[in-house]
Structure formats: structure tokens, C-alpha cells
C-alpha positions in Angstrom: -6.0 108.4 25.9 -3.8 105.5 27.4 -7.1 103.3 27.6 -7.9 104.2 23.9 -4.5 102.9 23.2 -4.6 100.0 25.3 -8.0 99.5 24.2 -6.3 100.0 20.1 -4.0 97.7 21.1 -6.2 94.9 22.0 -8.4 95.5 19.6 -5.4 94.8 17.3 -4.4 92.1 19.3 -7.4 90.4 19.2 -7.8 91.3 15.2 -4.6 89.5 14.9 -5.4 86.2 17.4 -8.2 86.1 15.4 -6.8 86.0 12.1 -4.6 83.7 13.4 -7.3 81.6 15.1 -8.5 81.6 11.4 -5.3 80.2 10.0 -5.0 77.4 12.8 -8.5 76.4 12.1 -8.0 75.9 7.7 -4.7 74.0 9.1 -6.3 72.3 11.2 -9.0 71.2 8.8 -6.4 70.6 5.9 -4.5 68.4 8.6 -7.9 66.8 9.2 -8.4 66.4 6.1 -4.6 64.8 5.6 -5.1 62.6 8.6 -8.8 61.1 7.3 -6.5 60.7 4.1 -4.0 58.7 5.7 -6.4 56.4 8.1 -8.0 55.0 4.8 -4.8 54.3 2.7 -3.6 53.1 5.9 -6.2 50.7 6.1 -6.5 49.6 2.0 -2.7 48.6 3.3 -3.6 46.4 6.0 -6.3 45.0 3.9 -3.7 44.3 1.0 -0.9 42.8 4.0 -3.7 40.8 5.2 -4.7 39.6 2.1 -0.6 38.9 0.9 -0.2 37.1 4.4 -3.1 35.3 3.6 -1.3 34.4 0.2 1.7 33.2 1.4 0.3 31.0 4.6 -1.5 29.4 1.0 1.4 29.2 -0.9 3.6 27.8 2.0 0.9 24.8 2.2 1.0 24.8 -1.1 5.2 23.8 -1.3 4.8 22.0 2.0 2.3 19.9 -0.1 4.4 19.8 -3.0 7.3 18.5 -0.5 5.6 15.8 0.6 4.4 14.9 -3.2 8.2 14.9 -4.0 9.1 12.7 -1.3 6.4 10.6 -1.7 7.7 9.8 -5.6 11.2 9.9 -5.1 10.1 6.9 -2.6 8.2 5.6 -5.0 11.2 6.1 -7.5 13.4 4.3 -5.5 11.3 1.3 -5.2 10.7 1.2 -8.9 14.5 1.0 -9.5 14.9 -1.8 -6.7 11.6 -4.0 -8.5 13.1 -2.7 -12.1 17.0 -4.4 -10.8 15.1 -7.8 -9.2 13.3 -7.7 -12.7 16.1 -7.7 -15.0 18.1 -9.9 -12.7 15.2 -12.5 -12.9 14.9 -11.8 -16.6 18.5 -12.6 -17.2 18.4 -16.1 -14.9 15.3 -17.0 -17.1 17.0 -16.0 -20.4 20.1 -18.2 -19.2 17.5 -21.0 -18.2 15.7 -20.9 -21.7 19.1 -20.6 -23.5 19.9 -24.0 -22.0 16.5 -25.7 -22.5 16.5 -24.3 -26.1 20.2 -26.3 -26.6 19.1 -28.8 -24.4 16.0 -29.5 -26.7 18.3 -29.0 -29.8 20.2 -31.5 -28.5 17.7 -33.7 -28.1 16.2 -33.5 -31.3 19.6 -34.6 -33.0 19.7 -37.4 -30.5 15.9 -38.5 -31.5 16.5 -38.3 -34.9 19.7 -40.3 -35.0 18.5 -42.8 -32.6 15.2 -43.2 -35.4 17.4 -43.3 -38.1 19.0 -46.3 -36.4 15.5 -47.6 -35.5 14.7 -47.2 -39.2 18.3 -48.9 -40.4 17.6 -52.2 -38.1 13.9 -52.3 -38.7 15.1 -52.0 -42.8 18.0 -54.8 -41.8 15.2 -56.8 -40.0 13.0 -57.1 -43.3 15.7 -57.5 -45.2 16.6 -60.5 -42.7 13.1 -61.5 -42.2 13.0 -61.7 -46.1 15.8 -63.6 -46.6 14.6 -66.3 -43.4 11.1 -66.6 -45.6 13.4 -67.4 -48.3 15.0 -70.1 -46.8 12.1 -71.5 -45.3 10.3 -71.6 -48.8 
């Protein structure tokens, strides 16, 4: 009778390891199942950091192009304003240079025109003279 019991007992044991071994198993295959789950949205994430490193090694080039762009004008900016101050400098020295020529030639023309009045005057008093003379002579 003591086997029968022992014998009840593991039988109920065993009914109960296996129920359990039943349980394990559908966790285990749920956890499986969680795990298989996790591996690919663990990989679509390295796939997406890959793809935002990738991004921003792009997008640094990208500035440190940009950079050098920017330097490169704000030399050629500063070059500009250096040719743009020689310019008006030599601009102004010419505008001062033709503002004297201009007077200067102004000048000039008041001096021809009163020296060809005179020439005029004395070639008038030189027929006049010249006409009087023929007179005489007559």
C-alpha cells in the first residue's frame, strides 16, 4: 500500500512536472517568439542608425563645403572692397584731373578768343592803314 502511494505520488508528481514542463515549453516559445521579435526591430534600428550616420558624415561634408565656400567669398569680398577703394580713389584723382583740364580748356578758349579779337582789331586797323597809305600814294 505504501508503494501504491509512493507510486500515487509520483505519478502526481510527474502529472504535475509535466504540466509544468508544458507551461515552460509555451513560455519558452512565447519568449522565442519575443526574442525573434526583438532581433529584427533590433536590426531595422541599426539599419536606420546606419543610414542616419550615414546622413550626418553627408551633411558634415556638406557644411565643411559650405565653410570653405564662405571663406572663399568673404576672401573674395574683401578684395572686392580693396579694388572697389583703389577705384574710387583713382576715380576721384581723374575727376580732379578733368575738373582742371575742363577750366584749363575754358581758360583757354577765352584767351584764344580774345587774342583773335585782337588779331581781328589790328588786321581791321591794318586795312584801314593800308587804305589810307593807298590813298596817299594815289
Amino acid at each position: 500500500e505504501e508503494m501504491e502511494k509512493k507510486a500515487g505520488n509520483a505519478e502526481s508528481d510527474v502529472s504535475s512536472l509535466r504540466s509544468r514542463l508544458i507551461l515552460l515549453q509555451g513560455n519558452a516559445e512565447k519568449q522565442e517568439d519575443r526574442l525573434a521579435k526583438s532581433t529584427l526591430e533590433l536590426a531595422g534600428a541599426c539599419v536606420r542608425a546606419d543610414n542616419s550616420v550615414r546622413k550626418r558624415i553627408e551633411l558634415e561634408n556638406g557644411v565643411s563645403s559650405n565653410e570653405e565656400s564662405i571663406d572663399n567669398l568673404d576672401k573674395q569680398l574683401t578684395e572686392s572692397k580693396i579694388t572697389l577703394g583703389e577705384s574710387e580713389s583713382k576715380f576721384e584723382d581723374i575727376s580732379r584731373k578733368l575738373a582742371t583740364l575742363e577750366a584749363d580748356s575754358i581758360r583757354g578758349n577765352e584767351f584764344a578768343e580774345a587774342a583773335e579779337k585782337k588779331i581781328m582789331d589790328i588786321e581791321e586797323e591794318l586795312k584801314d592803314c593800308w587804305s589810307e597809305s593807298y590813298k596817299h600814294l594815289k
